[in-house]
MIDOSE-1310 file (N, C-alpha, C; in nm, 2 decimals, decimal comma, always signed):
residues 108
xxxx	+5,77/+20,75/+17,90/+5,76/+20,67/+17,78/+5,89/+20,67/+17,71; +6,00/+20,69/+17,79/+6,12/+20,67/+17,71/+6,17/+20,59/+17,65; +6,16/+20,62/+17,53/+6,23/+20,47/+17,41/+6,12/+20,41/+17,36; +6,02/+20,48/+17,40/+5,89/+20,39/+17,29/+5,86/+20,52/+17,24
xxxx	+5,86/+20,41/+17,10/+5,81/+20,49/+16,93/+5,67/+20,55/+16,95; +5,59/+20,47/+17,00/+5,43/+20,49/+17,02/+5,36/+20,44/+17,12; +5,27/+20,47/+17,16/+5,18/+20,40/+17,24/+5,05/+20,44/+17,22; +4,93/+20,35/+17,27/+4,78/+20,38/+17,23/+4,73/+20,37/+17,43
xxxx	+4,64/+20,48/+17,38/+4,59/+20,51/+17,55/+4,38/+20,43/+17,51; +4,36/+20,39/+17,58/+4,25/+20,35/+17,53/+4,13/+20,45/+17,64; +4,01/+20,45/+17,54/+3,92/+20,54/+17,66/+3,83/+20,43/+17,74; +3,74/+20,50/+17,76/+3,66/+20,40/+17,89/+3,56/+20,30/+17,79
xxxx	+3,54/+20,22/+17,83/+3,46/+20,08/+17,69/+3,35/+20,03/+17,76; +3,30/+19,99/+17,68/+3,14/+19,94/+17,71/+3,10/+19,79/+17,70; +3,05/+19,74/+17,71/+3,02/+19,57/+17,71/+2,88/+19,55/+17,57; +2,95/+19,50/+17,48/+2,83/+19,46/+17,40/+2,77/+19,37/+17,40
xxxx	+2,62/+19,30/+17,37/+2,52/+19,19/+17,41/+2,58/+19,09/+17,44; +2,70/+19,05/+17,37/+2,78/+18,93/+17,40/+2,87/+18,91/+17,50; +2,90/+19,06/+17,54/+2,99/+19,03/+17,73/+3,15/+19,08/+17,63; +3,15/+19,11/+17,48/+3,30/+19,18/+17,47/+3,33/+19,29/+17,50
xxxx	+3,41/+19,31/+17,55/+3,47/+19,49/+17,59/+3,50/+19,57/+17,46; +3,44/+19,68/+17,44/+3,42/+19,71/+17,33/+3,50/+19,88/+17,37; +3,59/+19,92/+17,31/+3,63/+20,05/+17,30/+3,57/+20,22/+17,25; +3,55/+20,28/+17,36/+3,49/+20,38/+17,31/+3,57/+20,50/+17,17
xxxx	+3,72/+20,47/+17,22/+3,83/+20,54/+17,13/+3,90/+20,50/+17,18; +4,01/+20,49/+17,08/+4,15/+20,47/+17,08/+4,25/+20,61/+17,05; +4,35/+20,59/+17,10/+4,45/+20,77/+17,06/+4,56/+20,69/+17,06; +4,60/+20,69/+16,91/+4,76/+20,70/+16,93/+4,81/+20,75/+16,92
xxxx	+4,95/+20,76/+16,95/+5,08/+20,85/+16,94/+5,21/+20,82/+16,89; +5,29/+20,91/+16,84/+5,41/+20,85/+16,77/+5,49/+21,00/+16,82; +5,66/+20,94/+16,84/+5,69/+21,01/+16,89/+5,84/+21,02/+16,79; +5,89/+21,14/+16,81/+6,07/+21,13/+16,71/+6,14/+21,11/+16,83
xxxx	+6,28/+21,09/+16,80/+6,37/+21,01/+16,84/+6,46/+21,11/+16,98; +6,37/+21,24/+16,98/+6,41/+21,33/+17,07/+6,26/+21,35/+17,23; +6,20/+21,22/+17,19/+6,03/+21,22/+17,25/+5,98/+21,30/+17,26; +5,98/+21,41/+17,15/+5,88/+21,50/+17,11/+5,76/+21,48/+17,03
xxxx	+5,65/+21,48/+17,12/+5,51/+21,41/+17,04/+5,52/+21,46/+16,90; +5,48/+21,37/+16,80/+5,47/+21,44/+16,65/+5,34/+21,43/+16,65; +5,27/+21,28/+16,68/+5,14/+21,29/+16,61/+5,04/+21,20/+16,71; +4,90/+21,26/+16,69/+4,81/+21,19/+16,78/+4,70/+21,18/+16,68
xxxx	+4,65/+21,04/+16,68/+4,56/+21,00/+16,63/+4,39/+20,96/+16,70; +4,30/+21,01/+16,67/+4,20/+20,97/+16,78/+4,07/+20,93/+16,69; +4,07/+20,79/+16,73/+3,95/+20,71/+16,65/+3,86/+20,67/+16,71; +3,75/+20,74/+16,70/+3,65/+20,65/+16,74/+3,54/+20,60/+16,64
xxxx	+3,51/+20,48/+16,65/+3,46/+20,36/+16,60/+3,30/+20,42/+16,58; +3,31/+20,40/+16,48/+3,14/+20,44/+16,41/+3,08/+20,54/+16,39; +3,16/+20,66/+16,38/+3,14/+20,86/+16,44/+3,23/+20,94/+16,31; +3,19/+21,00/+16,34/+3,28/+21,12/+16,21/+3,35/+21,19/+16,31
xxxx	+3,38/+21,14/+16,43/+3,45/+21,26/+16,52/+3,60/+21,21/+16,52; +3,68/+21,14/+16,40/+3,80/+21,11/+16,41/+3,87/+21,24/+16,42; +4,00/+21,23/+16,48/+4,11/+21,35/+16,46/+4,22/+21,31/+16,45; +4,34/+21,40/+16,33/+4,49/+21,35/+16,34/+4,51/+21,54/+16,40
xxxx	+4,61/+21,50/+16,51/+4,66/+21,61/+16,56/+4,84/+21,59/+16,50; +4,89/+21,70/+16,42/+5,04/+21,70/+16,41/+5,12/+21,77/+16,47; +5,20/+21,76/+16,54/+5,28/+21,87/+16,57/+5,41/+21,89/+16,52; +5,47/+22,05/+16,53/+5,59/+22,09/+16,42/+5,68/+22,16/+16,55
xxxx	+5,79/+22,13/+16,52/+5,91/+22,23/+16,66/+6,00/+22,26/+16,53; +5,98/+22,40/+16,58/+6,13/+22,47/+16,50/+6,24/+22,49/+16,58; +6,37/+22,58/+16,56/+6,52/+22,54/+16,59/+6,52/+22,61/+16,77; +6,41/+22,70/+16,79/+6,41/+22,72/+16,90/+6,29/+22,62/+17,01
xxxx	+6,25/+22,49/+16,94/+6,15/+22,44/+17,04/+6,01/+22,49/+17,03; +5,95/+22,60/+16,94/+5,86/+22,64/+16,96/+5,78/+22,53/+16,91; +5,65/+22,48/+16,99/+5,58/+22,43/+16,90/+5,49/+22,48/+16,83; +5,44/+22,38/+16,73/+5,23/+22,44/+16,62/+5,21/+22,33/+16,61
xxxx	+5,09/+22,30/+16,69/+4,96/+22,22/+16,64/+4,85/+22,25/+16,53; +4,83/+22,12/+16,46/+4,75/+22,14/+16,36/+4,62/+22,03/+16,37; +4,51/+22,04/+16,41/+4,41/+21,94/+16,43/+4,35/+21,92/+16,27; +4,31/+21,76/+16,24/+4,26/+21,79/+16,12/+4,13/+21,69/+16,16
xxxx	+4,02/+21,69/+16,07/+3,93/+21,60/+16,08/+3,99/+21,49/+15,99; +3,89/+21,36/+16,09/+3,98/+21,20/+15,94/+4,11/+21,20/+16,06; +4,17/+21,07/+16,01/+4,27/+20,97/+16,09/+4,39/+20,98/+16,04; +4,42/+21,12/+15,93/+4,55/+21,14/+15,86/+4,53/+21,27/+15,88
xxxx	+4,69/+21,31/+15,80/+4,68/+21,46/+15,78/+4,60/+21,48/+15,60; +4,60/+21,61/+15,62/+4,51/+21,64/+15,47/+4,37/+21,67/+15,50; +4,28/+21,64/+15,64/+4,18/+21,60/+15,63/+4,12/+21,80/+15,65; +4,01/+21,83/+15,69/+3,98/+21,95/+15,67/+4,04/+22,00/+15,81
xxxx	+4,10/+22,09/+15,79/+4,18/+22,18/+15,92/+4,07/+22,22/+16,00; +4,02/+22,21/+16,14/+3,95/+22,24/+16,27/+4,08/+22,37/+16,33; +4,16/+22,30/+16,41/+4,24/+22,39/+16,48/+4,34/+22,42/+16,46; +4,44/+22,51/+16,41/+4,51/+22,53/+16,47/+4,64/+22,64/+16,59
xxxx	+4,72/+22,57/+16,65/+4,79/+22,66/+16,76/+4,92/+22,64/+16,77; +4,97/+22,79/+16,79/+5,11/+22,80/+16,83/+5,11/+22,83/+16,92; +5,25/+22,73/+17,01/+5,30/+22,78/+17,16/+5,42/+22,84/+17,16; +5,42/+22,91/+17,26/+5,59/+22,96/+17,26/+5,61/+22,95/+17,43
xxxx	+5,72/+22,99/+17,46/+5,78/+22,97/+17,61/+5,80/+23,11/+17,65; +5,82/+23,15/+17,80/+5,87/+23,31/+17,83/+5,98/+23,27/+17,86; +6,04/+23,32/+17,99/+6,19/+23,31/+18,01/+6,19/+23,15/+18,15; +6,03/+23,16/+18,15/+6,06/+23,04/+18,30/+6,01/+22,94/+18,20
xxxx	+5,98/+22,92/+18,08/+5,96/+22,80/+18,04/+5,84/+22,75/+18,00; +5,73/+22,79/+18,09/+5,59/+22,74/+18,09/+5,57/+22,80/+17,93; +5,45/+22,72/+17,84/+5,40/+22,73/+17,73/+5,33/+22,88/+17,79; +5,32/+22,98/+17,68/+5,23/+23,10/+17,62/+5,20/+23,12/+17,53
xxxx	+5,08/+23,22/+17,49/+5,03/+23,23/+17,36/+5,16/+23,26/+17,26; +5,17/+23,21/+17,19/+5,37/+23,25/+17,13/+5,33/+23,32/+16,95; +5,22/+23,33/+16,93/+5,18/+23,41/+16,81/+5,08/+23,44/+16,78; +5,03/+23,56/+16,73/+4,91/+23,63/+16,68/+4,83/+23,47/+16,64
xxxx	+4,83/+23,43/+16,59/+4,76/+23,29/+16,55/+4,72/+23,24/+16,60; +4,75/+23,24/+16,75/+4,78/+23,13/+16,90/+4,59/+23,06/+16,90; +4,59/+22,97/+16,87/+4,42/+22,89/+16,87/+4,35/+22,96/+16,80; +4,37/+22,93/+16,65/+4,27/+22,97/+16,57/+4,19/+22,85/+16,53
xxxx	+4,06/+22,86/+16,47/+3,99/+22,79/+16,47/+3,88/+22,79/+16,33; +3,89/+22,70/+16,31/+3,79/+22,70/+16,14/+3,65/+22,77/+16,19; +3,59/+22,88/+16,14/+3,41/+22,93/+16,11/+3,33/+22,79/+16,17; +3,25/+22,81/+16,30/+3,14/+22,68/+16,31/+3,19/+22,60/+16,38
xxxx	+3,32/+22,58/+16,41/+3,35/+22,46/+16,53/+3,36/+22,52/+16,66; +3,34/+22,45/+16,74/+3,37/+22,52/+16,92/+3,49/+22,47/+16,89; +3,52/+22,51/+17,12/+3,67/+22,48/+17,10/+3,69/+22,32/+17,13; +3,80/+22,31/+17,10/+3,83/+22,14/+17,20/+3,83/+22,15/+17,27
Protein backbone atom coordinates (compact mmCIF):
# COMPACT_ATOMS: atom_id res chain seq x y z
CA UNK A 1 0.00 0.00 0.00
CA UNK A 2 2.80 2.32 -0.38
CA UNK A 3 1.86 5.91 -0.87
CA UNK A 4 -1.73 5.54 -0.27
CA UNK A 5 -3.27 7.71 2.46
CA UNK A 6 -6.21 5.06 2.82
CA UNK A 7 -7.90 2.35 1.53
CA UNK A 8 -11.33 0.53 2.24
CA UNK A 9 -11.30 -3.39 2.06
CA UNK A 10 -14.88 -4.37 1.60
CA UNK A 11 -16.48 -7.69 3.24
CA UNK A 12 -18.38 -10.37 1.40
CA UNK A 13 -22.09 -8.67 0.14
CA UNK A 14 -25.28 -9.96 -0.51
CA UNK A 15 -27.77 -9.26 -3.42
CA UNK A 16 -30.98 -7.40 -2.47
CA UNK A 17 -34.69 -8.03 -4.15
CA UNK A 18 -33.52 -5.77 -6.82
CA UNK A 19 -30.20 -7.66 -8.03
CA UNK A 20 -27.83 -4.64 -6.15
CA UNK A 21 -24.74 -5.83 -4.40
CA UNK A 22 -25.20 -4.70 -1.18
CA UNK A 23 -22.16 -4.63 1.40
CA UNK A 24 -22.02 -6.50 4.43
CA UNK A 25 -19.04 -3.91 6.02
CA UNK A 26 -16.82 -1.68 5.01
CA UNK A 27 -13.15 -1.07 6.96
CA UNK A 28 -11.23 1.71 6.38
CA UNK A 29 -7.96 2.71 7.05
CA UNK A 30 -5.77 5.74 7.16
CA UNK A 31 -2.27 5.62 7.39
CA UNK A 32 0.70 8.51 8.50
CA UNK A 33 3.25 9.37 6.17
CA UNK A 34 5.67 6.59 7.73
CA UNK A 35 2.71 3.69 6.62
CA UNK A 36 2.03 3.10 10.06
CA UNK A 37 -1.65 2.12 10.35
CA UNK A 38 -3.25 4.94 12.63
CA UNK A 39 -6.79 4.19 12.22
CA UNK A 40 -9.33 1.48 11.23
CA UNK A 41 -12.78 2.12 10.85
CA UNK A 42 -15.44 -0.79 10.57
CA UNK A 43 -19.11 -0.11 9.53
CA UNK A 44 -21.57 -2.09 9.17
CA UNK A 45 -24.77 -0.88 7.80
CA UNK A 46 -27.84 -1.21 10.06
CA UNK A 47 -26.01 -2.93 13.46
CA UNK A 48 -24.61 -1.31 16.56
CA UNK A 49 -21.52 -3.49 15.86
CA UNK A 50 -19.58 -0.27 14.39
CA UNK A 51 -15.79 -0.01 15.60
CA UNK A 52 -13.01 2.92 15.37
CA UNK A 53 -9.72 1.02 16.15
CA UNK A 54 -6.70 3.82 16.82
CA UNK A 55 -3.45 3.19 17.05
CA UNK A 56 -0.41 5.14 18.97
CA UNK A 57 3.68 4.35 18.36
CA UNK A 58 5.97 5.89 20.76
CA UNK A 59 9.82 6.81 20.06
CA UNK A 60 10.81 3.22 20.32
CA UNK A 61 7.91 1.72 17.79
CA UNK A 62 6.03 0.25 20.48
CA UNK A 63 2.55 0.06 19.59
CA UNK A 64 -1.38 0.61 21.71
CA UNK A 65 -4.38 -0.18 20.33
CA UNK A 66 -7.52 1.27 21.42
CA UNK A 67 -10.96 -0.25 20.12
CA UNK A 68 -13.96 1.99 20.64
CA UNK A 69 -17.62 1.33 19.93
CA UNK A 70 -19.32 4.05 17.15
CA UNK A 71 -17.25 5.08 13.86
CA UNK A 72 -15.03 7.71 15.87
CA UNK A 73 -12.93 7.94 18.68
CA UNK A 74 -14.65 8.91 22.07
CA UNK A 75 -17.12 6.16 21.59
CA UNK A 76 -17.21 3.67 24.79
CA UNK A 77 -13.72 1.84 25.14
CA UNK A 78 -14.16 -2.30 24.40
CA UNK A 79 -10.38 -3.05 23.98
CA UNK A 80 -7.57 -2.05 24.67
CA UNK A 81 -3.69 -3.54 23.82
CA UNK A 82 -0.14 -2.87 24.00
CA UNK A 83 2.50 -4.62 21.80
CA UNK A 84 6.05 -4.50 22.28
CA UNK A 85 8.98 -6.44 20.22
CA UNK A 86 11.87 -8.87 21.90
CA UNK A 87 15.16 -8.78 20.28
CA UNK A 88 14.06 -10.80 16.86
CA UNK A 89 11.27 -8.35 16.35
CA UNK A 90 8.09 -10.41 16.28
CA UNK A 91 5.19 -8.47 18.37
CA UNK A 92 4.86 -9.73 22.44
CA UNK A 93 2.74 -8.99 25.18
CA UNK A 94 4.88 -5.60 25.77
CA UNK A 95 2.82 -4.54 29.10
CA UNK A 96 1.01 -5.56 32.12
CA UNK A 97 -2.05 -4.13 30.23
CA UNK A 98 -1.40 -6.23 27.12
CA UNK A 99 -5.47 -6.96 26.00
CA UNK A 100 -7.48 -5.54 28.40
CA UNK A 101 -10.95 -5.57 27.93
CA UNK A 102 -14.13 -3.62 29.24
CA UNK A 103 -16.51 -6.10 32.13
CA UNK A 104 -19.10 -8.11 29.57
CA UNK A 105 -17.45 -8.06 26.20
CA UNK A 106 -15.67 -11.33 24.68
CA UNK A 107 -12.64 -11.18 22.92
CA UNK A 108 -12.34 -9.94 19.25
Amino acid sequence: MSGCPSATDAAPADFVASGTLVADETVDYTYDSNERLLTATKDEPGTADDRFTEYAYDATQQTHGTVCQGLASGGVKDIETYYGYNLQGPHVPGHPGYRRQRPGRRGA
